[in-house]
C-alpha positions as a printed Julia matrix, in Angstrom:
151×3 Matrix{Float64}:
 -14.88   -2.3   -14.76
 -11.73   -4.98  -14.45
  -8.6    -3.89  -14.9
  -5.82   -6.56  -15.28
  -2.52   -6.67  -12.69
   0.31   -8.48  -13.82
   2.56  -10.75  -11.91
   5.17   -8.33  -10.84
   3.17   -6.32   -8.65
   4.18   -2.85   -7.34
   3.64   -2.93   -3.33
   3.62    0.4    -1.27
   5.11    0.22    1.98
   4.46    2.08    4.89
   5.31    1.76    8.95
   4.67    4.19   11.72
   7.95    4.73   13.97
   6.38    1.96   16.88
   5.93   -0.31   13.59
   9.46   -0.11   11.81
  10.91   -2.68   13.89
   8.04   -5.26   12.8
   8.45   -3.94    9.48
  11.76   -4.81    9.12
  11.74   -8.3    10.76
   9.0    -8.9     8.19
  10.74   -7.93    5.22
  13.82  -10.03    6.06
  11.71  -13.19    6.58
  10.09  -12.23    3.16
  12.84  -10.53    1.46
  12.53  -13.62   -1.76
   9.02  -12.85   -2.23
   9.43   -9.19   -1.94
  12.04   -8.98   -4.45
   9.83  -10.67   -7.02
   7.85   -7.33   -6.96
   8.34   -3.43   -7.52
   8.61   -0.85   -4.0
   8.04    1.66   -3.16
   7.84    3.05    0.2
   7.57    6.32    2.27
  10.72    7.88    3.12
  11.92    6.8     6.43
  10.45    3.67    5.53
  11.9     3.21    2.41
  15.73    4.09    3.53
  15.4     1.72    6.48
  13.91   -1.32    3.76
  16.49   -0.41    1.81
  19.88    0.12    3.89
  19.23   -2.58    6.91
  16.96   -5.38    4.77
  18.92   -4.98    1.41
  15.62   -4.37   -0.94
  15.38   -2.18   -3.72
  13.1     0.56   -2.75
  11.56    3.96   -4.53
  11.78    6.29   -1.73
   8.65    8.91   -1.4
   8.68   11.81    0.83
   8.04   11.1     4.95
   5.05   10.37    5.59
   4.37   13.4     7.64
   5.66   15.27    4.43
   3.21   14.21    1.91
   4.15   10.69    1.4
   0.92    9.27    2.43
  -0.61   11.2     0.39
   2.01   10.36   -2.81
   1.04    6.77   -2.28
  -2.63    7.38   -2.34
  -2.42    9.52   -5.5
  -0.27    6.5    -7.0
  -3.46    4.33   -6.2
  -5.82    6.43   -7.8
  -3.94    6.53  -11.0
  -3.96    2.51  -11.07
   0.46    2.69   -9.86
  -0.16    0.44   -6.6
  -1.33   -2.96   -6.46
  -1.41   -3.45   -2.49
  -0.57   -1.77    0.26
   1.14   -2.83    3.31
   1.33   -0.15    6.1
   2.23   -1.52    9.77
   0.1     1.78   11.47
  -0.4     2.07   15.06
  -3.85    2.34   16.42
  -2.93    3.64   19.6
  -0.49    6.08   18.75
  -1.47    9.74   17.84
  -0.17   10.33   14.83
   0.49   14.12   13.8
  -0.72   13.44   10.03
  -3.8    11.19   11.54
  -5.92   12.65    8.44
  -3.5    11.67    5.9
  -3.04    8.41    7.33
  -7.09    7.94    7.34
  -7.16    9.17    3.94
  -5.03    6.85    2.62
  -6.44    3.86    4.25
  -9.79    5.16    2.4
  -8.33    6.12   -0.8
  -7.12    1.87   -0.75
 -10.4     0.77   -0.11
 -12.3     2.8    -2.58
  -9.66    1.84   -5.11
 -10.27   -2.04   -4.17
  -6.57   -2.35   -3.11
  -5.45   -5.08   -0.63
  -4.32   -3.63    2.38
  -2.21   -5.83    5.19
  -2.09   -3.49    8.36
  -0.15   -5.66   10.6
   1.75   -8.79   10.68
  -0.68  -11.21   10.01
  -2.84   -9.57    7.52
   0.41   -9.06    5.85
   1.24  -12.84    5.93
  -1.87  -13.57    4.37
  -1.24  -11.3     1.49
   2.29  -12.22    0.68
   1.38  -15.9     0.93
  -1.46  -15.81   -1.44
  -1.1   -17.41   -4.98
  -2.8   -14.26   -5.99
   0.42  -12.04   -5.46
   2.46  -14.14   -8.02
  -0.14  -14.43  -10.51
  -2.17  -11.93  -12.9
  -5.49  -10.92  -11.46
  -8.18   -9.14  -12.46
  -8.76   -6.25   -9.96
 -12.62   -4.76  -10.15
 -12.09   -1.42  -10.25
 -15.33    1.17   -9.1
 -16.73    3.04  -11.62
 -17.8     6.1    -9.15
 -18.46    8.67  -11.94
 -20.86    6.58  -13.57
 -22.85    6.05  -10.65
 -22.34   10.09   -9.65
 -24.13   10.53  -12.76
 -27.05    8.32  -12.61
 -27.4     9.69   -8.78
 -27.92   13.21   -9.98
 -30.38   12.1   -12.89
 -32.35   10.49  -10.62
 -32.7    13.88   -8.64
């Protein structure tokens, strides 16, 4: 199944505390293209997008407080159109599992996901963020049912 995505797309925005620097210096040198589009962002995230970079951002809870997990729910009910999360590989983080989860959750919803700089270059860059697409979205409970007729 398609669904379609307009122009305007709503990007979620998360950073781990080593990230929020790169974050930021990101956002400034793509604060015109970002502003085309609707954020929203964790909580510390969101209040440092918002107060030092000037963007208009919907604040979530902290990540460590659920906001991970806000954002993923948002995905699943077709709210987020791409995710950019700056996460740091080689940091323990204390909400690792939410953190994981939403990663997953992104994928399985066929989101675009930009993890660091570059990837998040790419994405912002692309003629594709400016322009309707047509997002395939999994039909999972369809195939959960033909799985268990088959059994």
């Amino acid at each position: 199944m398609d669904e379609s995505i307009p122009g305007k797309k709503t990007i979620a925005m998360v950073a781990h505390d080593s990230c929020k620097p790169d974050l930021v210096e990101w956002a400034e040198f793509n604060r015109g293209n970002l502003e085309c589009h609707r954020l929203v962002a964790t909580g510390t995230t969101g209040t440092i997008l918002e107060y030092e970079v000037g963007l208009d951002v919907e604040r979530l809870q902290s990540g460590p407080l659920g906001g991970d997990l806000q954002i993923g729910s948002r995905i699943t009910e077709g709210f987020i159109d791409a995710l950019v999360f700056f996460w740091d590989p080689l940091e323990p983080q204390p909400h690792d599992p939410d953190v994981k989860a939403l990663l997953r959750i992104a994928v399985v919803w066929n989101i675009p996901v930009a993890c660091n700089r570059a990837s998040a270059d790419f994405m912002i860059s692309s003629p594709l963020m400016a322009a309707a697409y047509r997002r395939r979205v999994p039909e999972y409970g369809t195939d959960a049912r033909r799985v268990l007729k088959a059994s």
